[in-house]
N, C-alpha and C positions, 0 to 999 in steps of 0.2 A: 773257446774251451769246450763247450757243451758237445760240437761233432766228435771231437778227441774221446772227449771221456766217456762218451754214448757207445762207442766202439768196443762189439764184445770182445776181442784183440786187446784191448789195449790194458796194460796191468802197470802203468806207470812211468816216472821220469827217474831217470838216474842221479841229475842234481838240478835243483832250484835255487836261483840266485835273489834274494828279494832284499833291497833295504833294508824296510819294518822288519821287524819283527813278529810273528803271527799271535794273535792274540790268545790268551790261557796253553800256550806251549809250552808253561812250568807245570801243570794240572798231571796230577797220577807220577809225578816224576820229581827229581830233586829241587828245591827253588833254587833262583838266580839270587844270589845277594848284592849287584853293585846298580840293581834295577828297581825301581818303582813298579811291581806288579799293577797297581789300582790304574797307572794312565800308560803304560806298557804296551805295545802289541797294536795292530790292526785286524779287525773279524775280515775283512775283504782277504788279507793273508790267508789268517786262518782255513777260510772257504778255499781258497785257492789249492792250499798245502794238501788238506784232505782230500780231494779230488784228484790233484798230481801226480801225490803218493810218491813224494821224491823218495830214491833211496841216503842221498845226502841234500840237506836244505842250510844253506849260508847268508849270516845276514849280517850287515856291521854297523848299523842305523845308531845303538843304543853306547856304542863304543866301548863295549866288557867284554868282557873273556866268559863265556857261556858253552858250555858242553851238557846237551842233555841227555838222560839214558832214553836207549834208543826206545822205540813204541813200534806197535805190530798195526797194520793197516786193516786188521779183517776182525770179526769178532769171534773168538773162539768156542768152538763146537756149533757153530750155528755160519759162518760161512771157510769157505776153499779157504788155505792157509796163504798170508803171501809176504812179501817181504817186508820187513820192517824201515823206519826213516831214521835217520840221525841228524837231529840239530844240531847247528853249530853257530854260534856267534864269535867275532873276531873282532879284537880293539884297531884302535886307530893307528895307522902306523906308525910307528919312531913315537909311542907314547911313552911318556917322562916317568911313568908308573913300570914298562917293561912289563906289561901285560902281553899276555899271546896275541899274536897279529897275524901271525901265519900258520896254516895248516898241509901239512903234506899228507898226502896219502896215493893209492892205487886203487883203481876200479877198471873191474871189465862190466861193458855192459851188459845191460841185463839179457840183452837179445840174443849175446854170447854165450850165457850161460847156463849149466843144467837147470832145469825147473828146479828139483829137493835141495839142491844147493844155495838155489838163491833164496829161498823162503826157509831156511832155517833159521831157528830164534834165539837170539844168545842167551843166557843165563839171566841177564839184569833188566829183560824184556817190559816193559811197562803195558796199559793200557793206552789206549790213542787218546790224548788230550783233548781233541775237537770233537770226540761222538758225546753227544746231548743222553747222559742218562734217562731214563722214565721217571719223570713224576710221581712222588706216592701219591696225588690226586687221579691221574690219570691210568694207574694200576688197578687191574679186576682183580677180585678178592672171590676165590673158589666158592662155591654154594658147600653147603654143609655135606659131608658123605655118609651114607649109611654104615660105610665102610670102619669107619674109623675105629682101631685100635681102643678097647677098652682100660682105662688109665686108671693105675690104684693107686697114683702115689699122693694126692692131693684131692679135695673137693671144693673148687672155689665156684662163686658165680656173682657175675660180671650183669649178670640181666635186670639190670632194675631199670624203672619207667623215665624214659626221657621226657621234660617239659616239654608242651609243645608249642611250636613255634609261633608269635603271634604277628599277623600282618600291621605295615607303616603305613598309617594315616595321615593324612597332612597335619602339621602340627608337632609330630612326635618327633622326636630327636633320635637320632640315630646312636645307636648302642654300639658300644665299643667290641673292637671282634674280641671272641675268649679264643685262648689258648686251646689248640685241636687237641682232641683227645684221643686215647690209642682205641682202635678198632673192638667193637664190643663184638662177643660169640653172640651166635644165634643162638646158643642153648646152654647148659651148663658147662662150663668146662673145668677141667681136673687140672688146671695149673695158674689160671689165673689168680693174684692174689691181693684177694676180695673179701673173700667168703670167710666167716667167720667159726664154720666146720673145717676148715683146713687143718692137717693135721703139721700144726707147727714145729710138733718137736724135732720134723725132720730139715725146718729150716735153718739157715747157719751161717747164714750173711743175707744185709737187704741193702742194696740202693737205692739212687732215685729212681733208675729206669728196670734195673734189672737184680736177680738175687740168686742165691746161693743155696743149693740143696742136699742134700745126703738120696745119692740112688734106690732107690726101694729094691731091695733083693741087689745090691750092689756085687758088680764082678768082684774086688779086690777091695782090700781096705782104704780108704780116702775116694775113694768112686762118687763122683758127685756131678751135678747138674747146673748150667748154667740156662735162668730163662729167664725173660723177658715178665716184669711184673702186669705189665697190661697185654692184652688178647692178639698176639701176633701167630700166624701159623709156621713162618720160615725164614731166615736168615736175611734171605731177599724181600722179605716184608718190611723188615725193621727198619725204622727212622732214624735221621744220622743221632740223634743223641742216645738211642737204644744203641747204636750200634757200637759209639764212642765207651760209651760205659761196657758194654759187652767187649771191646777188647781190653779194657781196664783191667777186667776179673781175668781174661783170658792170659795177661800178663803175669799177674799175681799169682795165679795158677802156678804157672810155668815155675815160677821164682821159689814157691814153696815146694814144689817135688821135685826141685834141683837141689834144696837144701836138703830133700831129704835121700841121697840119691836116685833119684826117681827121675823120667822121661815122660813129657805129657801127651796123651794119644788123644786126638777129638774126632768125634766125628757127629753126622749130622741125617735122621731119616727122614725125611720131607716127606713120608706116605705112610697113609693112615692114618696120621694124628694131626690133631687141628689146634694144639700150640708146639713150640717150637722148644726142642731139649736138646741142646747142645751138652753130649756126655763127653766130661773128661778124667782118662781113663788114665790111671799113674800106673807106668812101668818101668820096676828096676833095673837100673842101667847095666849092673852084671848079668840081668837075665838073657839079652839080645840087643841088636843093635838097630838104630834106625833104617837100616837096611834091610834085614832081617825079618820087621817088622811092612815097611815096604812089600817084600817081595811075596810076601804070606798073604798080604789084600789080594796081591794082584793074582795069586797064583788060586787061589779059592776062587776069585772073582770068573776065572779061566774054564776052573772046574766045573762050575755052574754056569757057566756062560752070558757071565757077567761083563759088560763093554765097560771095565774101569780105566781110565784114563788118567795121564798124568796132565797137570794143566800148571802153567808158567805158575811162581811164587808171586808174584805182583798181582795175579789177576782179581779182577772185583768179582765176588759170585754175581754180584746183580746183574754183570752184563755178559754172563752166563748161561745161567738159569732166571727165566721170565718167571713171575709170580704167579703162583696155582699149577708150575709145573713140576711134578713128583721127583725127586732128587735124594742118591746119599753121596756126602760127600765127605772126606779123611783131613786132616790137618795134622802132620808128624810137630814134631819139635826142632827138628831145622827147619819149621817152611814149606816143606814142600806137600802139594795137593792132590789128591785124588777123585775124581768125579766119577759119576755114572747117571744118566738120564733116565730115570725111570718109565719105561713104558710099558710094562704089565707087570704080571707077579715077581715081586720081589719078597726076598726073605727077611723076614720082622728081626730076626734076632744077626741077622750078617755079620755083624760091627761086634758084636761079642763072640760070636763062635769064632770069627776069625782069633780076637786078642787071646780067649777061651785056648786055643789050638795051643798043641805039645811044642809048637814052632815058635811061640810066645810064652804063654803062664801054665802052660800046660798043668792047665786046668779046665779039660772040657767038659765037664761035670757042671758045669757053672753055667755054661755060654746060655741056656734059658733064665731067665730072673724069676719065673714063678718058681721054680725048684731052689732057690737061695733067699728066701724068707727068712727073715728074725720077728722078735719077739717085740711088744713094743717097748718093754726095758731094754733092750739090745740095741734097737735103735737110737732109742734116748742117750746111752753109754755111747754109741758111735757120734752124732751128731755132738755132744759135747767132747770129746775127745778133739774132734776134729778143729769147732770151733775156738778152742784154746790153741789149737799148736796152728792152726791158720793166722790166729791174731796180729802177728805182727805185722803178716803182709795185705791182712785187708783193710784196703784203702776208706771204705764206708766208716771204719771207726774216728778220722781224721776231716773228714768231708762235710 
C-alpha cells in the first residue's frame, strides 16, 4: 500500500470492500445501534480506510444495517479539499429481521470526473473519524502578549503560589495523581473567576466549568458572555468537560431568546485577549433574517478585506484552528459557521459593527462598547433583570 499512497497522483479509491468493520467509524458521526462499539471494529481497517480514502467503503462482518454520514478526507482550511467516504454496512442476507442486505447505487469514477465536482461536500458532512485530535498535554499555549486588549469587565486573579514539588525517596509511597487543573495566567487576568475584586454584580449564572455574564457596555439588551471559570485563552483551549458545559449554556441560550423572540448570534475573537469570551448576541427575529445576518459578515468582511469563510456545521474548531493561533469565528442559530484566520491587523470591534450595522439593529452608534457604558445601578438593574427571566432555563440551578 505504501508505493500507492506515496504517489503524489494518487487521491484515492472509489470502493473498498473489507469484512471488519474499521475501528471508531461511528466517532464525529451518528452511532450504530445493533453494534457493540467497546469490541467493534479493527484499527488495521481503520489505517487501511484513511489511507484509501474510499469514496464508498462496505463491510458485512458485524451483520446490521449501518449507514454512516459521509466524512471529508482532508482537514479544513489547512489542506486541498477532496472527496469525502461513505460507509456502509449490510446485514446478512435473507435475514429473518428483513434488515437492509442490499445496496444499489451508480458511480463514475473518480478519474472520470471533474475535480470541483467530485470534492464537493454535502450538507451532513462530518469530520474523518480516524484523524487523532491533539492532546491538551501535547498543545503550546501562546506566551503572554504585550498586545492584549485592555479588559474592563472583571478583575480576577488566578496567580497564587504553587506547592512545590517534593522528590520520591526510597521508602515513600506514591501519591495519588490530583485532578489536572485548568491552565493558570501568567499575570492577572480580567476574567478569571478567582479574585475576590471581581465585580460580581455583573455575574448571572455559575457552573462548574463555566459561567454567565452581563456584557460591559452590552450591544442590546440580554448581551451576555459565555467564559470559561478557569484560565483558558480560546475555544480550541478548552477541555472536553469546559467544553461540554459550554455547550450546555450555548443551548440554554438559544432556548431563551427563542422564547423571547429572539435569534442567537455568537461569535468568538481569538486576538488580543488572553481569556476566552464567547459573546452571544440576541437578535429579533422580525428585525432580519439569518440570511441577512449571514450575508452582512460576509459582505463587511469583503469590504475590509476579510477572508471569512464558510465552514461545514459538523466541523470541530479544534481541527481547524491549532491553539495560539489568532481566529474570529460566527455561529448563526441554524448552525451554520463562519471562520477567518487571523494574520495581521484585525478589527477589535468586527463582530459588533457588523450586528451594530443598519442591515441588522441598526444601531451603529453602539458597535464600540466604550461608548455604551452604564452606571453601576444600571448594571445591577440589568444583571438582575436578566437573571430572573433566564431562570428557568438555567441548567446550574438543578445541577
Amino acid at each position: 500500500m505504501t508505493p500507492l499512497v506515496s504517489n503524489s497522483k494518487f487521491r484515492g479509491v472509489d470502493i473498498l470492500l473489507t469484512s471488519q468493520w474499521p475501528k471508531g467509524v461511528w466517532h464525529y458521526g451518528n452511532n450504530p445501534v445493533e453494534v457493540d462499539t467497546k469490541t467493534c471494529g479493527s484499527t488495521a481497517i481503520a489505517d487501511l480506510a484513511m489511507n484509501l480514502k474510499p469514496r464508498y467503503h462496505f463491510s458485512g462482518f458485524e451483520g446490521a444495517h449501518y449507514e454512516r454520514l459521509p466524512y471529508r478526507n482532508h482537514a479544513v482550511l489547512q489542506e486541498t479539499a477532496q472527496h469525502t467516504t461513505r460507509f456502509i454496512s449490510l446485514a446478512n442476507i435473507s435475514n429473518t429481521s428483513k434488515k437492509k442486505y442490499l445496496y444499489a447505487f451508480s458511480i463514475i469514477p473518480m478519474s472520470s470526473m471533474d475535480p470541483a465536482e467530485l470534492v464537493k461536500q454535502p450538507q451532513d458532512v462530518t469530520e474523518n473519524p480516524y484523524r487523532k485530535p491533539v492532546k491538551e498535554g501535547e498543545r503550546k499555549r501562546p506566551a503572554p502578549s504585550e498586545e492584549d486588549e485592555p479588559a474592563t469587565q472583571f478583575f480576577y486573579d488566578l496567580s497564587r503560589p504553587q506547592p512545590k514539588k517534593r522528590n520520591l525517596r526510597d521508602g515513600d509511597h506514591h501519591q495519588p495523581k490530583q485532578p489536572k487543573k485548568p491552565p493558570q495566567p501568567a499575570g492577572p487576568c480580567w476574567f478569571c473567576l478567582a479574585s475576590p475584586e471581581v465585580e460580581k454584580h455583573l455575574v448571572v449564572s455559575i457552573g462548574s466549568h463555566c459561567y454567565l455574564a452581563i456584557a460591559k457596555g452590552s450591544l442590546i439588551s440580554n448581551h451576555v458572555l459565555i467564559l470559561p471559570i478557569g484560565h483558558y485563552q480560546s475555544v480550541v483551549d478548552l477541555s472536553s468537560e469546559v467544553v461540554a458545559e459550554l455547550e450546555k449554556y450555548k443551548s440554554a441560550l438559544k432556548k431563551f431568546f427563542k422564547s423571547k423572540g429572539k435569534r442567537c448570534v455568537m461569535f468568538e475573537r481569538n486576538y488580543r485577549s488572553q481569556h476566552l469570551q464567547l459573546q452571544m448576541v440576541p437578535v429579533p427575529v422580525d428585525c432580519c433574517t439569518t440570511e441577512d445576518i449571514k450575508d452582512a459578515f460576509i459582505e463587511q468582511a469583503q469590504e475590509q478585506q476579510i477572508e471569512l469563510l464558510e465552514i461545514p456545521e459538523r466541523s470541530d474548531l479544534k481541527q481547524i484552528a491549532q491553539p495560539g493561533v489568532p481566529y474570529f469565528f460566527v455561529e448563526l442559530d441554524t448552525g451554520e459557521k463562519l471562520f477567518h484566520r487571523i494574520k495581521k491587523n484585525f478589527p477589535l470591534q468586527f463582530g459588533r459593527e457588523v450586528l451594530a450595522s443598519e442591515a441588522i439593529l441598526n444601531i451603529p452608534d453602539r458597535a464600540d462598547w466604550k461608548q455604551c457604558k452604564y452606571s453601576h445601578e444600571e448594571e445591577e438593574a440589568q444583571a438582575r433583570a436578566f437573571r430572573k427571566s433566564f431562570e428557568p432555563f438555567d441548567f446550574s440551578f438543578s445541577d
